[in-house]
N, CA, C and O atoms as a GROMACS GRO file, in nm:
protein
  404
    1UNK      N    1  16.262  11.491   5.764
    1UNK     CA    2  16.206  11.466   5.896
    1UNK      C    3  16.316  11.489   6.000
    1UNK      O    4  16.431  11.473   5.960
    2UNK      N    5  16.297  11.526   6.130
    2UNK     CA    6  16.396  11.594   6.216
    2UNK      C    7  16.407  11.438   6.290
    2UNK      O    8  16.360  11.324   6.280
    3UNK      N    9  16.509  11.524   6.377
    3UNK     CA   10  16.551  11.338   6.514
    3UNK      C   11  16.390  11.345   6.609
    3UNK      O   12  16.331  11.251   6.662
    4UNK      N   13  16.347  11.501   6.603
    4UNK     CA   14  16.253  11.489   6.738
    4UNK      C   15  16.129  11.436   6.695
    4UNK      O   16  16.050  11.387   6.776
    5UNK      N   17  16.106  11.442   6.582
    5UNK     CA   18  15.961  11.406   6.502
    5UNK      C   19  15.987  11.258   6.531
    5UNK      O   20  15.932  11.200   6.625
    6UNK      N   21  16.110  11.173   6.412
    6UNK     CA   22  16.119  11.036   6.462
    6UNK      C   23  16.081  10.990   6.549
    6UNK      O   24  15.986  10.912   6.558
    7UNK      N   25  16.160  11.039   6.647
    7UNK     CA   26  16.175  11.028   6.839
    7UNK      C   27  16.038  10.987   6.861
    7UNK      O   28  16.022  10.872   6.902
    8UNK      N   29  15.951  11.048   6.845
    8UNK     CA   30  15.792  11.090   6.905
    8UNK      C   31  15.744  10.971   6.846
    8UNK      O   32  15.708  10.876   6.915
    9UNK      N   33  15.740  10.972   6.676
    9UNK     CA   34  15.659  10.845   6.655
    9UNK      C   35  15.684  10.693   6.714
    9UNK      O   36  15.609  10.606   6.759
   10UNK      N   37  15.829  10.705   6.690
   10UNK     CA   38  15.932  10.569   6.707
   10UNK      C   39  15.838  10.538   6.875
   10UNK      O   40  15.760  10.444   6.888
   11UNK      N   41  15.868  10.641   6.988
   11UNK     CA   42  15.787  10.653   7.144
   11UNK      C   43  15.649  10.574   7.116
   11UNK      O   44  15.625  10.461   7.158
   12UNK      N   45  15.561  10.658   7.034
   12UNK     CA   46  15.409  10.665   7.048
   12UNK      C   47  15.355  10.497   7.002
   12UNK      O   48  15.257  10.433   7.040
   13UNK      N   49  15.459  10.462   6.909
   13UNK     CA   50  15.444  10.311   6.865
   13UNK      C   51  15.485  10.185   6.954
   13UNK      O   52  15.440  10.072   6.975
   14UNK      N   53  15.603  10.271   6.999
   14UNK     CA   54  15.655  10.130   7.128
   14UNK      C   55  15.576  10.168   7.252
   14UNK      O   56  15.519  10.080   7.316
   15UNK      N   57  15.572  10.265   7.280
   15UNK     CA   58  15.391  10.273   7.350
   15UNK      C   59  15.283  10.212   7.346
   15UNK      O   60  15.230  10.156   7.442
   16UNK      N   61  15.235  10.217   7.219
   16UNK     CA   62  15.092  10.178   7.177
   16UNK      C   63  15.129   9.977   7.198
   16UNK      O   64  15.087   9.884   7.266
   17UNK      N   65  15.218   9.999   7.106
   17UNK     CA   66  15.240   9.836   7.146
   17UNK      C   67  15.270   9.777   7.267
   17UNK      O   68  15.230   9.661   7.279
   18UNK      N   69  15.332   9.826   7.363
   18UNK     CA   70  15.392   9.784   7.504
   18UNK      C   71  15.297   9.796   7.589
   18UNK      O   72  15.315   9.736   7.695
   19UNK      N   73  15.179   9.868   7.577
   19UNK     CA   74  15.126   9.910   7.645
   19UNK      C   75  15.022   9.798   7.772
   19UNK      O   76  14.996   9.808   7.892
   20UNK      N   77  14.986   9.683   7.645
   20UNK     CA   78  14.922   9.574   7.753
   20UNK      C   79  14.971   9.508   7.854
   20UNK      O   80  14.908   9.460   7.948
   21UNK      N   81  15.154   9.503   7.820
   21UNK     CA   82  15.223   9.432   7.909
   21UNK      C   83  15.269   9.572   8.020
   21UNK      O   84  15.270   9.597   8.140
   22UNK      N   85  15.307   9.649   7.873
   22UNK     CA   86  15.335   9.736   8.039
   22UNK      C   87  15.258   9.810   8.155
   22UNK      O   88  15.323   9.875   8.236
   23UNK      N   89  15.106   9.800   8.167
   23UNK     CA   90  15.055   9.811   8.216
   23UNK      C   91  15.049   9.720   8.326
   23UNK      O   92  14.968   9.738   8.418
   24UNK      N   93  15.114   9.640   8.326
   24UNK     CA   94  15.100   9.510   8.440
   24UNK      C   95  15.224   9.535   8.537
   24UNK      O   96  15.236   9.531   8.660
   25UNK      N   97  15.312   9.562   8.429
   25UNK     CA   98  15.456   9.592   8.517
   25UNK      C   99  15.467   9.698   8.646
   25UNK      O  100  15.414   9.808   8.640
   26UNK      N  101  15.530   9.659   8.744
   26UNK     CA  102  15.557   9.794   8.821
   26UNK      C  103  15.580   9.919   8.766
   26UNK      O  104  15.635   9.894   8.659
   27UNK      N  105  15.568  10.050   8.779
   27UNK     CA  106  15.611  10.138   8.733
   27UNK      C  107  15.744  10.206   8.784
   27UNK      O  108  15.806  10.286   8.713
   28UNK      N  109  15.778  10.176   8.888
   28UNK     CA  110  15.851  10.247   8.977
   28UNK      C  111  15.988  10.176   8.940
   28UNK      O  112  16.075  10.263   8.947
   29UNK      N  113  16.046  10.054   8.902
   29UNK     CA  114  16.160  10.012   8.874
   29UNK      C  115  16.188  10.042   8.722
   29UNK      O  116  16.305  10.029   8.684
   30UNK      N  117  16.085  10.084   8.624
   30UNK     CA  118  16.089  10.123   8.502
   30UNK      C  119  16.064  10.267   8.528
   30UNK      O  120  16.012  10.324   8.433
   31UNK      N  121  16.081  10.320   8.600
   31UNK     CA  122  16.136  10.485   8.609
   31UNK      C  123  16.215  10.494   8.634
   31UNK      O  124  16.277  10.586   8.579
   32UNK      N  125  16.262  10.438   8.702
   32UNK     CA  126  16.414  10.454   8.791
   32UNK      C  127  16.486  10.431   8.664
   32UNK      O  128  16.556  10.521   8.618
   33UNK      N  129  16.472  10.296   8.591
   33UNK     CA  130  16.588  10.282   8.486
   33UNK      C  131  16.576  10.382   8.383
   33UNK      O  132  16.673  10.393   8.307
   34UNK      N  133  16.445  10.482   8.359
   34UNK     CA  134  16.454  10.610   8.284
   34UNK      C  135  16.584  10.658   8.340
   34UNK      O  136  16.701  10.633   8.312
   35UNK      N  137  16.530  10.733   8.425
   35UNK     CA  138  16.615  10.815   8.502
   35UNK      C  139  16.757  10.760   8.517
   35UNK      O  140  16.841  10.831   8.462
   36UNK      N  141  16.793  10.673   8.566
   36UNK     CA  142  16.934  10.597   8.555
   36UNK      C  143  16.973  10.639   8.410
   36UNK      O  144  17.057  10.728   8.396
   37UNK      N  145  16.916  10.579   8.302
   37UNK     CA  146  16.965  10.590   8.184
   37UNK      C  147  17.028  10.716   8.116
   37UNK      O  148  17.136  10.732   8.059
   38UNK      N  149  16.915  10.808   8.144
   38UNK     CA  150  16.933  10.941   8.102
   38UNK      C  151  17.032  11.019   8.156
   38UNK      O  152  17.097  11.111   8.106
   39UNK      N  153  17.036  10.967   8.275
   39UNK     CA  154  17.219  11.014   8.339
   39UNK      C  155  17.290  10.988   8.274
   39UNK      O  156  17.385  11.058   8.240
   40UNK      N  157  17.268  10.894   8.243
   40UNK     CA  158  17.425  10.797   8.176
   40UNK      C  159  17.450  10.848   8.061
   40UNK      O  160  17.568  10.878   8.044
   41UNK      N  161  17.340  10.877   7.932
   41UNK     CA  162  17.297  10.933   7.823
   41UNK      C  163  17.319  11.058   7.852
   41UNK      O  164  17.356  11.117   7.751
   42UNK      N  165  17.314  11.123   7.940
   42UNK     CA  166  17.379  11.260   7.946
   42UNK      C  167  17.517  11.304   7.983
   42UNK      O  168  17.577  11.406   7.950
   43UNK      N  169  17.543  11.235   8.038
   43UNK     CA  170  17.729  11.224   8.057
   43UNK      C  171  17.812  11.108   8.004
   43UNK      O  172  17.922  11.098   8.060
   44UNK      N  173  17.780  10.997   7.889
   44UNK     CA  174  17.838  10.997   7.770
   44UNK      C  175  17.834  11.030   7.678
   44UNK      O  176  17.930  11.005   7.606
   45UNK      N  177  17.723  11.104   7.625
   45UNK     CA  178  17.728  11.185   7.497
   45UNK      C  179  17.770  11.275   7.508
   45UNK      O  180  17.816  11.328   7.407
   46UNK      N  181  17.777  11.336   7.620
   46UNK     CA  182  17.848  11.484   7.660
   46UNK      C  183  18.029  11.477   7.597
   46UNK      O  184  18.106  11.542   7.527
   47UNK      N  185  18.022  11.348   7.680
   47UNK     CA  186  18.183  11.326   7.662
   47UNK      C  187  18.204  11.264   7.512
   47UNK      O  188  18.320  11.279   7.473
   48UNK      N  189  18.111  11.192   7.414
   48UNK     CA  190  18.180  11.131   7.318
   48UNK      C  191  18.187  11.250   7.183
   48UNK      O  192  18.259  11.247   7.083
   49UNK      N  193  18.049  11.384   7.236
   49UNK     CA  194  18.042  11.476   7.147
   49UNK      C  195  18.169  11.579   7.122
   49UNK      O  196  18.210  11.638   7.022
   50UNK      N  197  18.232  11.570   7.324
   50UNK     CA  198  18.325  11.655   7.339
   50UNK      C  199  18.454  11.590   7.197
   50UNK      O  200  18.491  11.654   7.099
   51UNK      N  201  18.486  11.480   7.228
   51UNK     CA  202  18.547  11.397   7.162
   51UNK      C  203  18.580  11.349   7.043
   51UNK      O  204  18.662  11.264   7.007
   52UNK      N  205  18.466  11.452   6.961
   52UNK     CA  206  18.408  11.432   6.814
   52UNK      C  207  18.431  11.331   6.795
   52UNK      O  208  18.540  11.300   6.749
   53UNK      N  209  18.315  11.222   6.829
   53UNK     CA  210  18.311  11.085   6.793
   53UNK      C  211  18.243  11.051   6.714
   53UNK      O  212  18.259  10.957   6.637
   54UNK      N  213  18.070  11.195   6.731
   54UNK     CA  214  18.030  11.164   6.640
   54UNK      C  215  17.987  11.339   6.633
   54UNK      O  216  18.055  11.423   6.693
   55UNK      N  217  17.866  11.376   6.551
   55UNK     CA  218  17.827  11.532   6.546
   55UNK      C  219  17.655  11.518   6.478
   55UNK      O  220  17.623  11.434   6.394
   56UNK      N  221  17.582  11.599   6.526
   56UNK     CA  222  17.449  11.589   6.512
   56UNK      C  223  17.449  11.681   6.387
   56UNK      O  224  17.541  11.761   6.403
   57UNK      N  225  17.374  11.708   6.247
   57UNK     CA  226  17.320  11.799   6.190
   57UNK      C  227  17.218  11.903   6.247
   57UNK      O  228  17.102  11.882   6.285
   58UNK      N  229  17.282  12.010   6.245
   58UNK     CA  230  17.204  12.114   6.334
   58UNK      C  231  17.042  12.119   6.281
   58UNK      O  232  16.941  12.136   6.349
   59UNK      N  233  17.052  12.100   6.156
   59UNK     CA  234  16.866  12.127   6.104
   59UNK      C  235  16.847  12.000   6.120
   59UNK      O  236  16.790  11.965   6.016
   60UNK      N  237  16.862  11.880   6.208
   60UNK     CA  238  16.802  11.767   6.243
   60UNK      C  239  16.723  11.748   6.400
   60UNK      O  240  16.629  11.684   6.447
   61UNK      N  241  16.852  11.870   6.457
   61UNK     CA  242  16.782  11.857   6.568
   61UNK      C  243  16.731  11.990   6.671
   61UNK      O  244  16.784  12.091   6.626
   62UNK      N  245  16.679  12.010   6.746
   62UNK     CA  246  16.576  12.108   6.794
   62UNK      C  247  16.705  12.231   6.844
   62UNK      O  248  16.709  12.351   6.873
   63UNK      N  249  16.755  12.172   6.839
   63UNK     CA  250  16.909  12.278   6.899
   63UNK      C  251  16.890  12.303   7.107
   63UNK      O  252  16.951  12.388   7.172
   64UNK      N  253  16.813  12.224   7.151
   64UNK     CA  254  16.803  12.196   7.294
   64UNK      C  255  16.915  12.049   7.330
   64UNK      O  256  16.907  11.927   7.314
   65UNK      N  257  17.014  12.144   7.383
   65UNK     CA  258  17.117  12.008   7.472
   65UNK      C  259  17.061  12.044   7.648
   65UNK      O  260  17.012  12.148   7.692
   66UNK      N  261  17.097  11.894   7.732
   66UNK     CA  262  17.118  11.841   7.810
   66UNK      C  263  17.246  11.842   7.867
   66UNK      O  264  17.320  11.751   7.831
   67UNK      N  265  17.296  11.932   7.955
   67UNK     CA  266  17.437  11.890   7.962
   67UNK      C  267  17.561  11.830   7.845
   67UNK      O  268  17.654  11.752   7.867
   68UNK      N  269  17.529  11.892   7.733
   68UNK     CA  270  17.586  11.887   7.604
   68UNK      C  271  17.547  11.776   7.495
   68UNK      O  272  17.596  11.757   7.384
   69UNK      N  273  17.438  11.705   7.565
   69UNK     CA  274  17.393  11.608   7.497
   69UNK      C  275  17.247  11.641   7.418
   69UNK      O  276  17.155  11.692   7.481
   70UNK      N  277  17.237  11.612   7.296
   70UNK     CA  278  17.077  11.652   7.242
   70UNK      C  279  16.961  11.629   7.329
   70UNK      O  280  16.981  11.547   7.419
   71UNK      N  281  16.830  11.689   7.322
   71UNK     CA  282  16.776  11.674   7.360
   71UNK      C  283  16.695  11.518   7.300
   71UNK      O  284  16.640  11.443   7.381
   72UNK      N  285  16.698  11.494   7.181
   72UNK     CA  286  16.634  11.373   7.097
   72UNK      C  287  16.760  11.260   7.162
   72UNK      O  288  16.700  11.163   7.210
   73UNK      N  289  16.857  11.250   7.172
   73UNK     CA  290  16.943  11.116   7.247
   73UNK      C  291  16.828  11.094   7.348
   73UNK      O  292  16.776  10.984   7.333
   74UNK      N  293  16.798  11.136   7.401
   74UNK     CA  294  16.694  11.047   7.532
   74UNK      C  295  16.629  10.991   7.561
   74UNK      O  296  16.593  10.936   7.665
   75UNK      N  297  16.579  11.007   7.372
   75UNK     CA  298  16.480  10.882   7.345
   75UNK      C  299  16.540  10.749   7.377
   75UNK      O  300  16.508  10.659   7.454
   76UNK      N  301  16.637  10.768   7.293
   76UNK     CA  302  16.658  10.558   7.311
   76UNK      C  303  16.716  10.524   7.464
   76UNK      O  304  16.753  10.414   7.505
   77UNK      N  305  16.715  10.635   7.530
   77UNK     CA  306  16.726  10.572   7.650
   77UNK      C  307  16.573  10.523   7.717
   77UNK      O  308  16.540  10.437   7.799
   78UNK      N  309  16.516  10.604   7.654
   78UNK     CA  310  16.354  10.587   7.743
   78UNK      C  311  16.304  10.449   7.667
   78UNK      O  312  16.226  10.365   7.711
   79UNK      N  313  16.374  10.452   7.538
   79UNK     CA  314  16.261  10.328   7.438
   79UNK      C  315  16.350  10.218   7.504
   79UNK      O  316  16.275  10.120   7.511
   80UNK      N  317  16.472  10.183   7.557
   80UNK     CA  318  16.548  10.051   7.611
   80UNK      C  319  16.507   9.999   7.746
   80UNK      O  320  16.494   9.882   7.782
   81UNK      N  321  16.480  10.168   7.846
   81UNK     CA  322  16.397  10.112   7.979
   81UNK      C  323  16.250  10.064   7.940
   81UNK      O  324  16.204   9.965   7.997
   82UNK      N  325  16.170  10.138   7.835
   82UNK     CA  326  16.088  10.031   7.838
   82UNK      C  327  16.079   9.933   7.744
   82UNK      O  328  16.049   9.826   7.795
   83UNK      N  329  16.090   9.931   7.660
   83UNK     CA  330  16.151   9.789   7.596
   83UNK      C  331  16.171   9.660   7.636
   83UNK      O  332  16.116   9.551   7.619
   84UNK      N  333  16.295   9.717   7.714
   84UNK     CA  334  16.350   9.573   7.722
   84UNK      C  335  16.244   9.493   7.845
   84UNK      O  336  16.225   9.372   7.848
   85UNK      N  337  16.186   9.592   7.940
   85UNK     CA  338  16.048   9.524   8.067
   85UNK      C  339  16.016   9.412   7.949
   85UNK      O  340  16.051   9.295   7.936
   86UNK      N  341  15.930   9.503   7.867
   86UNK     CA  342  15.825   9.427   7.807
   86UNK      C  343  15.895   9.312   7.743
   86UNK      O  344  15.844   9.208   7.786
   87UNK      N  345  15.992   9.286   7.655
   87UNK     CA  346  16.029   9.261   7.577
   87UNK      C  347  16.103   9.051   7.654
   87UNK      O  348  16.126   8.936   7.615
   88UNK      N  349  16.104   9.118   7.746
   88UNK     CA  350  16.175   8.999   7.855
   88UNK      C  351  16.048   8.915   7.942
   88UNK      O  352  16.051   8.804   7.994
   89UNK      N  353  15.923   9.025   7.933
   89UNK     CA  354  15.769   8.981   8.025
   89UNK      C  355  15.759   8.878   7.920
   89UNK      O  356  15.763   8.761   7.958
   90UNK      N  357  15.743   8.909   7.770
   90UNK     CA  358  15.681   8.852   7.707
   90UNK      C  359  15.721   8.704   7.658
   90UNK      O  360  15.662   8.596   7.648
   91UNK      N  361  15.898   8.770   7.625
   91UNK     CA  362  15.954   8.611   7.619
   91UNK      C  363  15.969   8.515   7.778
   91UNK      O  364  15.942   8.395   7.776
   92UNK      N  365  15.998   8.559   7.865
   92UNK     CA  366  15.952   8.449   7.945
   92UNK      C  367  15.822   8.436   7.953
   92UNK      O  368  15.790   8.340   8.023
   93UNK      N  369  15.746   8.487   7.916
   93UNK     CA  370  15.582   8.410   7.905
   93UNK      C  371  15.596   8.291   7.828
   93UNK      O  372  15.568   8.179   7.872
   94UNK      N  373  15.641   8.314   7.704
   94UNK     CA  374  15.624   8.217   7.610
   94UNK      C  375  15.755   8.103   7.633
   94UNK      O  376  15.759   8.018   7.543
   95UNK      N  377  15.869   8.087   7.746
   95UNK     CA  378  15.934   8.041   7.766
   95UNK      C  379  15.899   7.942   7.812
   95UNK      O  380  15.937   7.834   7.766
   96UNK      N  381  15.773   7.954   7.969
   96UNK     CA  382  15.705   7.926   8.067
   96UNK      C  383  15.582   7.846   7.974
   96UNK      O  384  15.543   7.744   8.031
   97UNK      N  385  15.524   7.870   7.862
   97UNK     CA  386  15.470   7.819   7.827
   97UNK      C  387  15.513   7.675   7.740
   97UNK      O  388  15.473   7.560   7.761
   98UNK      N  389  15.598   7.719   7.650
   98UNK     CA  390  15.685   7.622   7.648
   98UNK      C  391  15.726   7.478   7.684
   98UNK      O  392  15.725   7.369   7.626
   99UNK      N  393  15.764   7.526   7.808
   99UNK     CA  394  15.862   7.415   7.920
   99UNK      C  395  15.702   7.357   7.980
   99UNK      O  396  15.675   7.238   7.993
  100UNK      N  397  15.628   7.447   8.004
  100UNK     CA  398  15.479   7.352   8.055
  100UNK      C  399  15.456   7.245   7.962
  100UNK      O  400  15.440   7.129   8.000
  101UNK      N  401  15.454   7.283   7.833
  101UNK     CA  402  15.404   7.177   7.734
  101UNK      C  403  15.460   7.034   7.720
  101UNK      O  404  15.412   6.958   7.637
   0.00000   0.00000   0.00000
């Protein structure tokens, strides 16, 4: 199985699941932290690849870089901006519920 296949399912699941909460959330501060991220994800992998810190298997991944960074790294930037929304909606829900009791 390649990084981009993973990528997609690993997406389509934290999707499918996030989806009730994240539908409630703003969208616009959970784009921004896409976008923030993927900067960041593109000019440290750039630099840690330059660095051989670490090295991708070429038949793993689509052979599309970003400013020297894979194209599949971008996932976990996209799965942490949304993630962590949901992931923080939900536990202070149940925080709030909690402390009511």
């Amino acid at each position: 199985m390649t990084n981009i296949v993973l990528n997609v399912i690993v997406l389509a699941v934290l999707g499918a699941v996030s989806w009730p909460v994240l539908r409630r959330l703003r969208p616009v501060p959970i784009l921004l932290t896409v976008l923030i991220l993927c900067a960041l994800t593109a000019v440290f992998d750039t630099l840690m690849i330059a660095a051989d810190l670490y090295v991708f298997d070429p038949d793993k991944i689509l052979g599309v870089y970003v400013w020297g960074a894979p194209l599949e790294d971008f996932a976990y930037a996209i799965a942490a901006a949304v993630g962590m929304p949901v992931l923080w909606t939900v536990l202070g829900r149940r925080k709030a519920r909690k402390d009511a009791a």
